[in-house]
C-alpha positions in Angstrom: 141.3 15.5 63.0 141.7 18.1 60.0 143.2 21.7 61.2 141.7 24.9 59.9 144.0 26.2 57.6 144.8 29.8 58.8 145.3 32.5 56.2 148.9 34.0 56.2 149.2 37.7 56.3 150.5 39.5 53.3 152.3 41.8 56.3 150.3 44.9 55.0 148.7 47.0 57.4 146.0 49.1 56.7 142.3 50.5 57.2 139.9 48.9 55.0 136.4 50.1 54.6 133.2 48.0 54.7 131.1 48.3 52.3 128.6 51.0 54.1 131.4 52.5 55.3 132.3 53.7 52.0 128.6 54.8 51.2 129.2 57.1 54.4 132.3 58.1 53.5 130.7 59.5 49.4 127.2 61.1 51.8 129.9 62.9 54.2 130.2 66.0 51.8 126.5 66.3 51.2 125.8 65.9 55.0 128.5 69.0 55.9 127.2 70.9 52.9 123.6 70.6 54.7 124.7 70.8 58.5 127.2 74.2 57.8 124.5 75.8 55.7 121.0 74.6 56.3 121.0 73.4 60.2 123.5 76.0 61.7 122.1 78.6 60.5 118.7 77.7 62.0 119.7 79.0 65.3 119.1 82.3 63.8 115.9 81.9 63.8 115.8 83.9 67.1 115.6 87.1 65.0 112.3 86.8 64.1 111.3 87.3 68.0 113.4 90.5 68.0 113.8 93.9 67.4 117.6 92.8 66.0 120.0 95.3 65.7 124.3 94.8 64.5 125.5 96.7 67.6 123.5 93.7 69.8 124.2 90.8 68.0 121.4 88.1 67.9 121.3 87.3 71.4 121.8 90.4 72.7 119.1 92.1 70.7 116.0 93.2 73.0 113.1 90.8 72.7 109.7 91.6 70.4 107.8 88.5 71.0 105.0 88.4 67.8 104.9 92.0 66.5 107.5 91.1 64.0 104.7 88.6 63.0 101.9 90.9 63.6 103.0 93.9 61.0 102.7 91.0 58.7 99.7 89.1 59.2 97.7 92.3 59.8 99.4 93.7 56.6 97.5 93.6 53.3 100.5 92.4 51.5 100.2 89.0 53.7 97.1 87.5 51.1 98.7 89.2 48.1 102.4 87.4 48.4 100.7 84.2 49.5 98.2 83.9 46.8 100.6 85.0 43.9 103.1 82.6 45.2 100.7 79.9 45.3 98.8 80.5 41.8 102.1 80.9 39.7 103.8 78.0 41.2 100.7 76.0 40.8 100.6 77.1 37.2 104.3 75.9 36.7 103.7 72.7 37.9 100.4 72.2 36.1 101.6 73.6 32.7 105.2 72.5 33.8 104.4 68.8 33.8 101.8 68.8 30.9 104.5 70.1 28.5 107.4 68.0 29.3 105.4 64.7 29.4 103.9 65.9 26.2 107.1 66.7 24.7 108.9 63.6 25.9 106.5 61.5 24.2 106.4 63.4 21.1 110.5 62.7 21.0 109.9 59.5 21.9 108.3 58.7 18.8 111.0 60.4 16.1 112.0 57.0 14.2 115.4 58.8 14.1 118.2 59.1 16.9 119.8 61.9 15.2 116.9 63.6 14.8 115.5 63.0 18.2 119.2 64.7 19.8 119.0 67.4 17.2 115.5 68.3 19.1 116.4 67.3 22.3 119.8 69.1 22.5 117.2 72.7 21.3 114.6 72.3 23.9 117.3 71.0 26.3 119.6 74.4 25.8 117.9 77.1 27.3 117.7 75.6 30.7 121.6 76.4 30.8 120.5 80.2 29.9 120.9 82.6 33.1 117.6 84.3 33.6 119.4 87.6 33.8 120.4 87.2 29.7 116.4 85.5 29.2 115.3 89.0 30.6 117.2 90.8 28.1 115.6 88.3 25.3 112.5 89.3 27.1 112.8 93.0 26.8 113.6 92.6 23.3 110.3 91.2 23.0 108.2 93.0 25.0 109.2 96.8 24.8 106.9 99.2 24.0 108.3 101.3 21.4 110.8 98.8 19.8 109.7 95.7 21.4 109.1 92.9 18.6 105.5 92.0 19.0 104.5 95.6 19.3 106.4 96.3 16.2 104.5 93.5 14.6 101.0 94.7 16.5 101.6 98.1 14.4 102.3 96.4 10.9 99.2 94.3 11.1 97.2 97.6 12.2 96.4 97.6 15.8 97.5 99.6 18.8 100.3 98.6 20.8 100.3 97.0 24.3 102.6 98.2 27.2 103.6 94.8 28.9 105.2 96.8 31.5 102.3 98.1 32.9 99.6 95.5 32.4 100.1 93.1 35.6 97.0 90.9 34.0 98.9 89.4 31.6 102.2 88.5 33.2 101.1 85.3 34.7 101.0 84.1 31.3 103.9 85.5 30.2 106.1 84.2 33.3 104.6 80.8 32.7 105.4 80.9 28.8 109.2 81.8 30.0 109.4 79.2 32.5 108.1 76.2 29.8 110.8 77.7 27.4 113.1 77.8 29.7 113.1 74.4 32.0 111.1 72.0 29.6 114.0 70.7 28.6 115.3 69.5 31.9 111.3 67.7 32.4 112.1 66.0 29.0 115.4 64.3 29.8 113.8 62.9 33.1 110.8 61.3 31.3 113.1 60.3 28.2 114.8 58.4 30.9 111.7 56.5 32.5 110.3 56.1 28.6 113.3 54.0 28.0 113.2 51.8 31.1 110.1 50.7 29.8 110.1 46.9 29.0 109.4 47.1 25.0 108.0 43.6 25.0 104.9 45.5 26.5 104.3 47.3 23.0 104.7 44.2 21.5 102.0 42.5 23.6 99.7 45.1 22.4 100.6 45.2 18.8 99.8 41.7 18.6 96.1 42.4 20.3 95.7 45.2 17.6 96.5 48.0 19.9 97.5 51.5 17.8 100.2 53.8 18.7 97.9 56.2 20.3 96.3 53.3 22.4 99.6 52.1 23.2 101.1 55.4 24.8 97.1 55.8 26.6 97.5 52.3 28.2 100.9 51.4 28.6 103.5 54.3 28.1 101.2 56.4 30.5 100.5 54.3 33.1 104.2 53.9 33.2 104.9 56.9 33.7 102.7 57.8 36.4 105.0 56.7 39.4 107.9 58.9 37.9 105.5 61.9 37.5 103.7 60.9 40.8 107.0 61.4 42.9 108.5 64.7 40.5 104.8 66.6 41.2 105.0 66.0 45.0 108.4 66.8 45.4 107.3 70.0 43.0 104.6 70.4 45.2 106.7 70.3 48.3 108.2 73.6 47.6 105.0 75.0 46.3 105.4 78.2 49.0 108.8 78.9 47.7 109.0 81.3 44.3 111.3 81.1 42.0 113.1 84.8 43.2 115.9 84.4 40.4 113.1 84.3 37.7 110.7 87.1 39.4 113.0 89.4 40.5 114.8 89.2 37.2 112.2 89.3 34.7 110.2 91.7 37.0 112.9 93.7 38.7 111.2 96.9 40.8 108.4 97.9 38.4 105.9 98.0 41.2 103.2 98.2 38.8 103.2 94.3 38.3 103.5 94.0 41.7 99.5 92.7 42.0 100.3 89.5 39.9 104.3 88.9 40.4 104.8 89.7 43.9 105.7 86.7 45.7 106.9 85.3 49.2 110.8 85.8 48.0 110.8 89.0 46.4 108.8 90.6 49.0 111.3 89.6 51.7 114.2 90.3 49.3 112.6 93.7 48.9 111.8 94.6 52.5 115.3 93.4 53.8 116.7 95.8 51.3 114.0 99.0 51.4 113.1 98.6 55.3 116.5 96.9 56.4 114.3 95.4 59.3 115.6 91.8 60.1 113.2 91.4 62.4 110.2 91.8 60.4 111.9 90.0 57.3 112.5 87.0 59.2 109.0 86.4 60.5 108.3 86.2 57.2 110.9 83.9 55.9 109.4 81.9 59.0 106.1 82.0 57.7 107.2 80.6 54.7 109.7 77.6 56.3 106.7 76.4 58.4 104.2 76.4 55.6 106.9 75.0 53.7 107.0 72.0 55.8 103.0 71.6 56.4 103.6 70.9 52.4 106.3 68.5 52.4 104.5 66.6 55.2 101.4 66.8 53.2 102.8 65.4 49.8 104.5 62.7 52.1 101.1 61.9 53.1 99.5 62.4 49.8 102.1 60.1 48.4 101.3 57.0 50.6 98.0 57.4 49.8 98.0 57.4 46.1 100.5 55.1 45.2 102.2 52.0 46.9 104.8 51.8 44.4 106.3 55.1 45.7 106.5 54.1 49.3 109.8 54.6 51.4 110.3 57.6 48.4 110.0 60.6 50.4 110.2 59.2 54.0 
């Protein structure tokens, strides 16, 4: 009867991952990152249920129970914050989305690759562009005596406008900004899923007789859809959380555009720092975690429902 031929050892000794191992070995980083700066600091939560003080510490600060909570919610900043954080993030998303699609599938189309990373690389640049330098740009724009469009307002005849003091139209001009601004990173992602697209598709339809207008309407599109599908929900997710870099930068402290740019963030931001009462700025950061998560939980949901393709995505 045949023996099984052992194999000899090469007389190394050593540790060998397995396959997963190694996947847990790259996630390790990532999975510190979020334990040491996401979950630890959870347990500090506790401050929103007390009148904190730094002599005390957080567990030795006397207990408040809801009236942390309750100078909020009976506050008539609570519906103000809410409703501008939830209108101008909507507005990004909406106006955010349209415009990159748009604009992916306008490059898409440029017959020449030069010419399609000539544009690309422009619309792609001022993402890299800190919001502290776009306010500057901003100002230069906008001021009132030297401001470029008010210096152009006066040369064609009409009165000029004082941005700074006319909260009505800074919704629009935040969301003209933010399209400037992030467009470009929308564009590279739908570049991306436009090129995944099997080609012999288009050529299926140019044999039926299909234009290039029908052809983006009925197979580009549709295409798309599970890529934009998942990007709006995650967008969506986070729809209770302002972009404070942006705000606080192109907005600063001028109180008079507080009405339309006053969101969740800089209102904590600017409470912590005017009031210095923990307390009271935690509740509200709390107020915005758990209505944070209603979302996420919500656009899980919501993805399920509208799309099989995307299961197993989000959950």
């Amino acid at each position: 009867m045949r023996q099984p031929v052992s194999k000899k050892s090469n007389g190394k000794a050593g540790f060998r991952f397995s396959g997963t191992g190694v996947l847990y070995a790259m996630a390790l980083p990532g999975i510190l990152f979020f334990f040491i700066f996401s979950y630890l600091p959870m347990f500090g939560v506790v401050i929103a249920f007390k009148d904190y003080n730094f002599a005390d510490g957080i567990f030795g600060s006397p207990w408040t129970g809801f009236n942390n909570f309750e100078f909020f919610f009976t506050s008539p900043d609570l519906f103000r914050v809410t409703y501008n954080t939830l209108f101008l993030n909507a507005l990004f998303i909406g106006c955010g989305t349209f415009v990159a699609v748009l604009t992916a599938i306008l490059l898409s189309e440029i017959r020449s690759r030069i010419g399609a990373r000539i544009f690309q690389t422009f619309i792609f640049f001022p993402y890299f562009i800190s919001w502290i330098v776009v306010s500057l740009f901003l100002g230069t724009f906008l001021a009132t005596e030297k401001g470029i469009i008010n210096q152009l307002l006066v040369e064609f005849g009409l009165s000029r406008v004082e941005f700074m003091n006319r909260p009505g139209l800074w919704p629009a001009i935040l969301v003209l900004v933010y399209l400037w601004k992030t467009t470009g990173y929308g564009v590279v992602i739908y570049l991306a899923a436009i090129a995944g697209i099997n080609p012999e598709y288009y050529e299926a339809a140019r044999i039926d007789g299909a234009n290039r207008l029908q052809q983006i309407m009925r197979i580009l599109l549709p295409q798309l859809r599970p890529t934009i599908l998942v990007l709006l929900i995650l967008a969506v997710g986070r729809i209770f959380y302002g972009d404070f870099g942006m705000i606080y930068a192109l907005v600063g402290d001028n109180g008079q555009l507080y009405p339309t740019t006053d969101v969740i963030d800089t209102y904590v931001f600017r409470s912590m720092r005017t009031l210095g009462d923990m307390g009271m700025t935690s509740a509200v950061g709390l107020y915005q975690s758990l209505m944070g998560l209603l979302m996420v939980v919500a656009a899980n949901w919501l993805s399920k429902k509208l799309s099989d393709e995307n299961k197993g995505v989000l959950y």
